[in-house]
C-alpha positions as a printed NumPy array, in Angstrom:
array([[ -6.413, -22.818,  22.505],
       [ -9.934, -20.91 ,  21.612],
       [-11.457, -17.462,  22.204],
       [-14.995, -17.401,  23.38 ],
       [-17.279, -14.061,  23.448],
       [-18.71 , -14.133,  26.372],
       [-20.664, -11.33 ,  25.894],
       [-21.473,  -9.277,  22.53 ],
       [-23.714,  -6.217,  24.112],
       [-22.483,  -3.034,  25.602],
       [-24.162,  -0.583,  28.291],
       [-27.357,  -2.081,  27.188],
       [-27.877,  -5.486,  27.107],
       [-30.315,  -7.663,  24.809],
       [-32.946,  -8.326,  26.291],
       [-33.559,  -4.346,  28.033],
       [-35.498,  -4.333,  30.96 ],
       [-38.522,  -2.491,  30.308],
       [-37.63 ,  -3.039,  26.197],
       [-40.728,  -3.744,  23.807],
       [-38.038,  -3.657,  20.7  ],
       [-38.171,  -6.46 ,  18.166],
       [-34.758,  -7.652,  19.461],
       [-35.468,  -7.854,  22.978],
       [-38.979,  -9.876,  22.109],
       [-37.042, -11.941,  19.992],
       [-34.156, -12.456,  23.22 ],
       [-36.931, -13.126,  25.685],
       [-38.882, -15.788,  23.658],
       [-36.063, -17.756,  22.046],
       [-33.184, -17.135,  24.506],
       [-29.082, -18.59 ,  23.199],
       [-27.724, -17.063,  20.675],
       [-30.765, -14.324,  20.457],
       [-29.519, -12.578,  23.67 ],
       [-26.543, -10.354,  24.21 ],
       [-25.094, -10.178,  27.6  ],
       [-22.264,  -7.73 ,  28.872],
       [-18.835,  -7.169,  27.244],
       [-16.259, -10.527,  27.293],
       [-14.007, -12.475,  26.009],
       [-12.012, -15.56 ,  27.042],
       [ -8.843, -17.238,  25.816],
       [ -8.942, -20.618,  26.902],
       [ -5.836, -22.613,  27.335],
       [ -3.806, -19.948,  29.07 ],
       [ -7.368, -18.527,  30.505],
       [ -6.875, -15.04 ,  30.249],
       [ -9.98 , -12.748,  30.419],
       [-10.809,  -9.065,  28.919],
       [-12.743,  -7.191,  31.167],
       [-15.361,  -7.886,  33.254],
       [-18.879,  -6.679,  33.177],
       [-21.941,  -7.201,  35.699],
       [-22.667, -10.502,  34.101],
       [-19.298, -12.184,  34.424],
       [-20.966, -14.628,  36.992],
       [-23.529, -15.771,  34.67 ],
       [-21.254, -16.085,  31.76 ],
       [-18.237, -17.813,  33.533],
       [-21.054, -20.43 ,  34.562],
       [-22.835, -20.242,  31.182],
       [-19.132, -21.477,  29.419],
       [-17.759, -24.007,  32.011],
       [-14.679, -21.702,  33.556],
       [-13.03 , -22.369,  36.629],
       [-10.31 , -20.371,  36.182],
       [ -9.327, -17.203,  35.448],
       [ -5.539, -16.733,  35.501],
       [ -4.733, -13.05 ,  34.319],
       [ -7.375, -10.309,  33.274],
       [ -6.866,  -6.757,  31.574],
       [ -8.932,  -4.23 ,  31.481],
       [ -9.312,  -2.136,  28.392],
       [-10.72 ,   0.955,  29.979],
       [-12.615,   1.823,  33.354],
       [-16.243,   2.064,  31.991],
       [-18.736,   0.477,  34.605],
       [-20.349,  -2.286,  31.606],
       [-16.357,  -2.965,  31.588],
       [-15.236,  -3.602,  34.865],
       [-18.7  ,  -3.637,  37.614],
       [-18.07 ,  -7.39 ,  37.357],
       [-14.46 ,  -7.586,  39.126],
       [-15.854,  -8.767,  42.524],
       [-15.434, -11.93 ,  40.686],
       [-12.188, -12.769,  41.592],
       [-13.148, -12.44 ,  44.945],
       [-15.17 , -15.524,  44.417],
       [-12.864, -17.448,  42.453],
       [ -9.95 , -16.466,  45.027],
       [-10.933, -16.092,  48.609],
       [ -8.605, -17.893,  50.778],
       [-11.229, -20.927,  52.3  ],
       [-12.054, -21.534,  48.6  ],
       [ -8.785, -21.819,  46.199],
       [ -5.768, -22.605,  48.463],
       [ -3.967, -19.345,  47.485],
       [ -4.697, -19.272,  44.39 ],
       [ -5.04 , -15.89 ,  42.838],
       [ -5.734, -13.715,  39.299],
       [ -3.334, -11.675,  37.848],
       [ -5.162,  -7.813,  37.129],
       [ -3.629,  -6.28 ,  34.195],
       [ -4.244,  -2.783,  33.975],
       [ -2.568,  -0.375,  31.241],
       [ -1.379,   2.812,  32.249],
       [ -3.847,   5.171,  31.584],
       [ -6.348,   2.834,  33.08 ],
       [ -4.573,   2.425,  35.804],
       [ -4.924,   6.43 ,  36.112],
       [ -8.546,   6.625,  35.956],
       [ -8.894,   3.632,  37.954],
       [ -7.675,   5.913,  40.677],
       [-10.483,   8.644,  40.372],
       [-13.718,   6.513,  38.657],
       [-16.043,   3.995,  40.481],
       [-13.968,   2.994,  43.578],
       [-11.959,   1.01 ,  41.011],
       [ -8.415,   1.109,  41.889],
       [ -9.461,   1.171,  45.944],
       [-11.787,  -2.048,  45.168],
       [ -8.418,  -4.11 ,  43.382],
       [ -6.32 ,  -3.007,  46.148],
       [ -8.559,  -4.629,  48.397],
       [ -9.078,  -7.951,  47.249],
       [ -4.817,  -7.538,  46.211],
       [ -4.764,  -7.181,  50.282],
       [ -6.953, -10.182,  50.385],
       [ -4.916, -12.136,  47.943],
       [ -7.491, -12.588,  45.519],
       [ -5.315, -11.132,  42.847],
       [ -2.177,  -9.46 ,  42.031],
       [ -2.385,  -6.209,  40.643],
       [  0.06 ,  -4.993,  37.831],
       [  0.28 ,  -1.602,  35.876],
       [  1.315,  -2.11 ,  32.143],
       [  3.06 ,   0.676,  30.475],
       [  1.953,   1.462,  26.704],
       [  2.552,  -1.061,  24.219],
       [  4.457,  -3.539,  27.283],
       [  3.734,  -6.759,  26.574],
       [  2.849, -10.163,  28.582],
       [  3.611, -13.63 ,  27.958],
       [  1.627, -16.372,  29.104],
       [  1.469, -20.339,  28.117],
       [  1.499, -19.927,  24.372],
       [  0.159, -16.728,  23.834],
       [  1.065, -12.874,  24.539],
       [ -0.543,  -9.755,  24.973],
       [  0.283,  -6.202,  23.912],
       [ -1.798,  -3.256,  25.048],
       [ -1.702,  -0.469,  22.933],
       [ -3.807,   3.202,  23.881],
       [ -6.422,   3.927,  21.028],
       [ -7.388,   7.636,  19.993],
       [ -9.467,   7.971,  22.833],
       [ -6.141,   7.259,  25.308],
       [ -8.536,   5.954,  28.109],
       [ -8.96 ,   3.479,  26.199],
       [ -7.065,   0.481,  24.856],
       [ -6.302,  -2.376,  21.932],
       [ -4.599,  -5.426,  22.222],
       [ -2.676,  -7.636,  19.859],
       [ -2.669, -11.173,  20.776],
       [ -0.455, -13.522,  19.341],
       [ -0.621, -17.325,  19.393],
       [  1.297, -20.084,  17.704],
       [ -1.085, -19.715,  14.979],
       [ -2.724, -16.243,  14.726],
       [ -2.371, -12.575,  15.24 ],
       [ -5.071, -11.275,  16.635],
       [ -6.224,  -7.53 ,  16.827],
       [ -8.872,  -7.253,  20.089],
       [-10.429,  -3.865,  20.628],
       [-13.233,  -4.319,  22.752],
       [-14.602,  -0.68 ,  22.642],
       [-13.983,   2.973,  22.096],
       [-12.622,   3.175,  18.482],
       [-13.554,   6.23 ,  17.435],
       [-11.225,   8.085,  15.475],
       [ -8.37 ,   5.753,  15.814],
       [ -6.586,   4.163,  12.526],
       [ -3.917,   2.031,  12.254],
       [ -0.459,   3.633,  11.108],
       [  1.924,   1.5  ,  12.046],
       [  3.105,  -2.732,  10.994],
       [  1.859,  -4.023,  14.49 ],
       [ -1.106,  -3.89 ,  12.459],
       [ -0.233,  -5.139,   9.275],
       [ -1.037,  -9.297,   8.5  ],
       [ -3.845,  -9.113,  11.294],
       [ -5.601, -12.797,  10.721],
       [ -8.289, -12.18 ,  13.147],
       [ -9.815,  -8.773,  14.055],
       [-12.129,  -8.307,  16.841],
       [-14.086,  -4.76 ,  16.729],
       [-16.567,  -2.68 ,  18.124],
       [-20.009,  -2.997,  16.011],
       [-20.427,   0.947,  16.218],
       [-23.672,   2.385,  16.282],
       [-26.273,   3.185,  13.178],
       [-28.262,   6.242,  13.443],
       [-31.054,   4.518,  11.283],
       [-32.384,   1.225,  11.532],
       [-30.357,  -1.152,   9.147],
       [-33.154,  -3.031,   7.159],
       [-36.056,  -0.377,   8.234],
       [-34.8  ,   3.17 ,   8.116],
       [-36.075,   4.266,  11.372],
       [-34.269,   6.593,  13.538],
       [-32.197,   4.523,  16.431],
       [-31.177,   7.561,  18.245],
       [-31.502,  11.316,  17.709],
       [-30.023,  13.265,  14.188],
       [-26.389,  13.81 ,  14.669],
       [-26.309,  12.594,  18.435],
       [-23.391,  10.038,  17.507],
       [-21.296,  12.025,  16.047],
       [-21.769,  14.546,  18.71 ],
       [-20.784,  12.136,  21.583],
       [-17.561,  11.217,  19.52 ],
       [-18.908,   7.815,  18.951],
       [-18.039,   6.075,  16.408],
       [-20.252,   4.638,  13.891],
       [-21.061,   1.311,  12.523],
       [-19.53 ,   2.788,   8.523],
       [-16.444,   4.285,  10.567],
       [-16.301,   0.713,  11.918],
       [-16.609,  -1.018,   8.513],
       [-13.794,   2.15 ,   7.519],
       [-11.971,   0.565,  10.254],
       [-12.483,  -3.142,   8.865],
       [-11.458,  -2.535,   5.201],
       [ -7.923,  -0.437,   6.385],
       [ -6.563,  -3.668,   8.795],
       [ -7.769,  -5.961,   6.191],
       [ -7.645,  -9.035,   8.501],
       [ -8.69 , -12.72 ,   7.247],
       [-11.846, -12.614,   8.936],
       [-13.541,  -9.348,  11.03 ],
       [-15.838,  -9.919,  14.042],
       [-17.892,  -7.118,  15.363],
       [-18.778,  -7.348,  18.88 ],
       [-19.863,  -4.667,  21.566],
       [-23.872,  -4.296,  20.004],
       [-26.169,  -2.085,  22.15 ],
       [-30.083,  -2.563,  22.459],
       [-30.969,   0.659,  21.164],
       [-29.645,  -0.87 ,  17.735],
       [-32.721,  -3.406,  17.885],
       [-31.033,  -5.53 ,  15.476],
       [-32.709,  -9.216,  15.522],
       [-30.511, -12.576,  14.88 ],
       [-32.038, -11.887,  11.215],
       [-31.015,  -8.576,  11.025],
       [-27.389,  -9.33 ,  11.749],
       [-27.071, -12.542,   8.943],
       [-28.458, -10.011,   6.603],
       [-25.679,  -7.545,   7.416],
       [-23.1  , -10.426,   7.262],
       [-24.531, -11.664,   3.735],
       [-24.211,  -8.002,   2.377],
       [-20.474,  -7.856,   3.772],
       [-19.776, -11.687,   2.657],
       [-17.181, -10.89 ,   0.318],
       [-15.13 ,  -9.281,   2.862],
       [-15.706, -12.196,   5.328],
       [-17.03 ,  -9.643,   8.03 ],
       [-19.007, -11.987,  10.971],
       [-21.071, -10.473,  13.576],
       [-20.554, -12.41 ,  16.781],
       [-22.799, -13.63 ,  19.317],
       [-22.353, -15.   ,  23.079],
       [-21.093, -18.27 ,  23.642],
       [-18.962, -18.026,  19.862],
       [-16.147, -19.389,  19.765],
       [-13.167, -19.771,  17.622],
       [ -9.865, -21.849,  17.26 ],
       [ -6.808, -19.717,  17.561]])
């Protein structure tokens, strides 16, 4: 069993359309490991997917999958879920002799599902279809699947959700987004081996000082930043830390992110990329 990123960006992909930033040159020209495509990850083994953004076609290519058994959704954000016509591909009844995914959606997403982006009217559709089969998880309910299980948990921002994913071998802490002002206070998150966290966002430029977005505009947009994220890090304390979820607009190049991983080393703090994987 092994979790891939499929995707490491947010909203804003690397390369940005219409981007002249040193990342987005350095995407275009060299391609892999340099670009950051929509938010993902994938446990293969059981195959069981986190959210699905606009490039889940690509990505499910890019990495070989042919399955998808179950997928949860950790909130109803569009560079979350504007992929989920996916399982109408995997699924449709000519195609996968009745085969269908499992959509795991937490309460509160569930909720919002109901009132954002034709969400919940879109699932029941392809449920009708028999693409999938649509379940509502109640807070910190969890699944079991063939060697591994899932807990969803709400973060601060109760939209919004963690997971805990254990395995045979790990415990796993997987919040994909959205962890502003939320702090673990209870042991579910004590003797984490693997966390999996949101980058955050820096309001300067990490190696050149310049301005990334306007004075005080993260803070004001209850976002959290990439210290609260390090904050965030040092309190769970697990084995090894990736960050994941990097916008654009933080123009950091391949370089820019070993640098930041070299000045964290001692904490064993990795910044992950598409198409990383690791044994779990």
């Amino acid at each position: 069993m092994y979790m891939e990123f499929l995707g490491t960006a947010g909203a804003f992909r690397t390369p940005r359309p219409g981007s002249n930033s040193k990342a987005s040159l350095e995407a275009r020209m060299k391609k892999g490991p340099f670009m950051r495509t929509g938010p993902g990850i994938f446990i293969h083994g059981p195959n069981v997917l986190f959210d699905t953004s606009e490039d889940i076609f690509y990505q499910l290519n890019r990495a070989s999958i042919s399955c998808v058994n179950a997928c949860f959704y950790s909130h109803w954000h569009p560079d979350h879920t504007m992929g989920r016509r996916i399982f109408e591909v995997f699924n449709s009844e000519f195609l996968s002799d009745g085969k269908n995914t499992r959509v795991i959606l937490p309460e509160n997403v569930a909720s919002d599902a109901k009132m954002r982006l034709g969400f919940w009217d879109h699932l029941n559709h392809m449920q009708e279809k028999g693409d999938i089969s649509l379940e509502v998880l109640s807070n910190n309910e969890s699944v079991k699947f063939d060697g591994c299980e899932v807990t969803a948990f709400p973060l601060s921002n109760d939209f919004a959700y963690g997971f805990i994913l254990r395995t045979n071998k790990n415990k796993i802490l997987i919040i994909p987004d959205e962890s502003f002002g939320w702090w673990p206070s209870s042991t579910n998150f004590k003797d984490i081996d693997i966390a999996i966290l949101p980058f955050g966002h820096t309001e300067r430029h990490f190696t050149t000082g310049e301005l990334n977005y306007p004075e005080g505009l993260i803070f004001e947009r209850n976002e959290a930043s990439f210290e609260d994220s390090i904050e965030l890090a040092n309190q769970i304390n697990a084995n090894v830390t990736y960050f994941t979820h990097i916008e654009e607009f933080e123009n950091l190049s391949f370089e820019d992110c070993k640098k930041i991983e070299n000045e964290f080393s001692g904490q064993n703090y990795k910044i992950a990329f598409d198409t990383f994987t690791i044994d779990i």
